[in-house]
PAMAR-35568 format. One record per residue (C-alpha): residue number from 0; chain; x, y, z. Coordinates in Angstrom, 1 decimal. Layout:
+------+-------+--------+--------+--------+
: resi : chain :      x :      y :      z :
+------+-------+--------+--------+--------+
:  NUM :     A :      X :      Y :      Z :
...
+------+-------+--------+--------+--------+
END
This chain:
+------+-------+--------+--------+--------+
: resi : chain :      x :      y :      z :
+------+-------+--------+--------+--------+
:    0 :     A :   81.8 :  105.0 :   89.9 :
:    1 :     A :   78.4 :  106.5 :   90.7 :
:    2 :     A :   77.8 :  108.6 :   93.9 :
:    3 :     A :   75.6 :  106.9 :   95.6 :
:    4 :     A :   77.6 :  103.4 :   95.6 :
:    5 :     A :   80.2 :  105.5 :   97.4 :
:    6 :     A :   77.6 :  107.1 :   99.6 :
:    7 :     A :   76.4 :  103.7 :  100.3 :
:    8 :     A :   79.7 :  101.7 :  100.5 :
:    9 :     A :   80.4 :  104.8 :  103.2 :
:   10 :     A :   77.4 :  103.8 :  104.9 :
:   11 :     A :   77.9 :  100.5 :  105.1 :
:   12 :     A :   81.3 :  100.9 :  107.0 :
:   13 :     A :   79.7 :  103.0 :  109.2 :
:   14 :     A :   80.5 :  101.9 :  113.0 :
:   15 :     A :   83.5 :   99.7 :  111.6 :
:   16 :     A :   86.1 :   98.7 :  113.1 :
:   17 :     A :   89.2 :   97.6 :  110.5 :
:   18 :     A :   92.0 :   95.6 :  111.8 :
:   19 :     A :   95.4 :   96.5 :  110.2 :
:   20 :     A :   98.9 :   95.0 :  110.5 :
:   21 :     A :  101.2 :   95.3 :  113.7 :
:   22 :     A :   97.6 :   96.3 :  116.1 :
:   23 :     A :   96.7 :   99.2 :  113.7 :
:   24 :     A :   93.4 :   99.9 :  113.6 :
:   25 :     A :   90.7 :  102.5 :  111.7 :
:   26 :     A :   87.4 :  103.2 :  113.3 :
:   27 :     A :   84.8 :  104.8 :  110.5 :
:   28 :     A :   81.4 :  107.0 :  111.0 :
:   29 :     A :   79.1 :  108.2 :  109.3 :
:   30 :     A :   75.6 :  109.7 :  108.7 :
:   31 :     A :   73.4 :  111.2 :  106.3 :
:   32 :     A :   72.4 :  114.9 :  107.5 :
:   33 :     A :   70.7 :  117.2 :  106.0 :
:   34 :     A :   72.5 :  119.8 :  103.6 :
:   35 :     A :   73.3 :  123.4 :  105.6 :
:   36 :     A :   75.8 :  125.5 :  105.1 :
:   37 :     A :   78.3 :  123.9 :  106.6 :
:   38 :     A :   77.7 :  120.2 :  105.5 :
:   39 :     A :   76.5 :  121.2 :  101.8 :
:   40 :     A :   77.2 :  117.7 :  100.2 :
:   41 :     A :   74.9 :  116.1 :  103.3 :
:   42 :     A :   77.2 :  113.8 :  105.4 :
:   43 :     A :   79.1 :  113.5 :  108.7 :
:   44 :     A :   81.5 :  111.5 :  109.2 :
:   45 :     A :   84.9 :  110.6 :  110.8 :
:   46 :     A :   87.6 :  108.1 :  109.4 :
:   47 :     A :   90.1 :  107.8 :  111.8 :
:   48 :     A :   93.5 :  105.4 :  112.0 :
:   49 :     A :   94.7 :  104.2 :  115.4 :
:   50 :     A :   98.0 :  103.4 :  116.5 :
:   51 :     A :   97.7 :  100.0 :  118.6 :
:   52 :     A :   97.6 :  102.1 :  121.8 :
:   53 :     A :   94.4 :  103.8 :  120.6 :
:   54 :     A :   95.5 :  107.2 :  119.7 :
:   55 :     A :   94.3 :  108.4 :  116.8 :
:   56 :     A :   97.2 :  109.3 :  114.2 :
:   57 :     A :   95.5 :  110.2 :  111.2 :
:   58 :     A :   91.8 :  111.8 :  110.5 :
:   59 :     A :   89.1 :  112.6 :  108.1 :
:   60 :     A :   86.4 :  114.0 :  109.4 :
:   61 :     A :   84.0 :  117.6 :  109.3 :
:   62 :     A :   82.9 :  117.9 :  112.9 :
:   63 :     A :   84.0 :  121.3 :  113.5 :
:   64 :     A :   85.0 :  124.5 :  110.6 :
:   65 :     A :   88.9 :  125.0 :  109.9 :
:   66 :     A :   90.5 :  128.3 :  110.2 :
:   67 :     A :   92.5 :  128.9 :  106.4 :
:   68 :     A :   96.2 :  128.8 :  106.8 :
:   69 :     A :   97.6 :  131.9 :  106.9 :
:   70 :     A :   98.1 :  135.0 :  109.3 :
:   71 :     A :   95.8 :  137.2 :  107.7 :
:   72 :     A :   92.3 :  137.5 :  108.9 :
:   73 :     A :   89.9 :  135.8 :  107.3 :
:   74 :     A :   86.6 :  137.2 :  107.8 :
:   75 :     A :   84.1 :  136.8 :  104.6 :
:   76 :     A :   86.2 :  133.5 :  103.8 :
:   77 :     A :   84.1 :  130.5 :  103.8 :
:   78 :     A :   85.3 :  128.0 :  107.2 :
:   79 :     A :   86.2 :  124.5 :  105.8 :
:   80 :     A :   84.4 :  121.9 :  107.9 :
:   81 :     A :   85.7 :  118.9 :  106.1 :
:   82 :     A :   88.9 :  118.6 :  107.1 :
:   83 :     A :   91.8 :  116.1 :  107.7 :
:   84 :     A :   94.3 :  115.7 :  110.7 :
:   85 :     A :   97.7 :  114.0 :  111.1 :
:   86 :     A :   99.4 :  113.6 :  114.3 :
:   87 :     A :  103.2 :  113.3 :  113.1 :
:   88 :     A :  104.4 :  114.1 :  116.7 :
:   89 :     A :  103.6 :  112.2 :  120.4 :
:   90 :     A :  102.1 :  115.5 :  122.4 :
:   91 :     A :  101.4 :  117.7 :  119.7 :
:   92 :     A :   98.3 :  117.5 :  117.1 :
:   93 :     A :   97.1 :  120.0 :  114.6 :
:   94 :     A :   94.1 :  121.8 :  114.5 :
:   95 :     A :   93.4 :  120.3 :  110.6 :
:   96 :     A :   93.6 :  121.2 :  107.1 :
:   97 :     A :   91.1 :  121.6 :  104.9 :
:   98 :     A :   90.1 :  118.9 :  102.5 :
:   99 :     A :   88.1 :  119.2 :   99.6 :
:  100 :     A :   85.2 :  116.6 :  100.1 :
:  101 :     A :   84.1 :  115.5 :   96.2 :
:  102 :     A :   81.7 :  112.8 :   97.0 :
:  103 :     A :   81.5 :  109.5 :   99.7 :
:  104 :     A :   83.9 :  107.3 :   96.9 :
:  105 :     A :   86.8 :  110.0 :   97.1 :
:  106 :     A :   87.0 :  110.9 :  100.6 :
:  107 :     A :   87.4 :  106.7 :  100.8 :
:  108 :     A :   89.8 :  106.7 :   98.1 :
:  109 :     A :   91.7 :  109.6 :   99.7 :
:  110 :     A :   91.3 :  108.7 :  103.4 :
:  111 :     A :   92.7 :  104.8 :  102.8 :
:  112 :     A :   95.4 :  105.9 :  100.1 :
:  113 :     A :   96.9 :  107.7 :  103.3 :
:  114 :     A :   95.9 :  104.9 :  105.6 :
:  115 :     A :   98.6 :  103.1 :  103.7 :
:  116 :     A :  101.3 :  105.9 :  103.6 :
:  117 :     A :  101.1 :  106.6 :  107.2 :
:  118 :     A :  101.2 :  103.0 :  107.8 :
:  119 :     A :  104.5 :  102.6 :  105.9 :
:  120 :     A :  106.3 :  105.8 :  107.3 :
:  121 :     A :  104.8 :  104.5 :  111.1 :
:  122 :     A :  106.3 :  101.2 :  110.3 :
:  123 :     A :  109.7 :  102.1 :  108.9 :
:  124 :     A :  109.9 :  104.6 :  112.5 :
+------+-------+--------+--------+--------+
END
């Protein structure tokens, strides 16, 4: 699939809102930026999944740079800014781990492939 359909199927779903079984819900944005440092491939964006109270149990998104895992220091290490989240537990949510954005098709791809896992663990809960 070419890069820009997936650029512009991402673009398209911008400001969605996608209903999903049992009051499940995914809220997608996105943007075309221009490349820096931190957004090299061009794009914003947040892909998030909702549990039918609103808070947000799953996300994809670069709005901030992720610390590498680790307890060593990490200076000269390139921060990740794309990045995904999953809150497993009710008070406690992680800070993200980085996510290696390819292009608009794969982080769609990847983002609704675990839509549907967390959807299937959240349901069998």
């Amino acid at each position: 699939m070419s890069t820009n359909v997936g650029l512009e199927t991402l673009l398209d779903l911008a400001g969605s809102i996608i209903d999903q079984d049992s009051g499940y819900w995914i809220k997608i944005d996105a943007w075309v930026v221009d490349a820096t440092d931190e957004v090299p491939h061009g794009i914003r964006y947040a892909l998030t999944l909702h549990e039918p109270n609103g808070k947000r149990i799953l996300g994809y998104d670069n709005a901030h740079a992720v610390k590498p895992a680790g307890r060593f220091k990490f200076s000269g290490q390139r921060l990740s800014y794309d990045h995904r989240h999953r809150h497993r537990h009710r008070h406690a949510s992680d800070k993200g781990i980085p996510y290696t954005f390819v292009d608009a098709h794969q982080l769609l791809s990847d983002f609704f492939a675990e839509v549907d896992r967390v959807l299937v663990q959240s349901k069998l809960k």
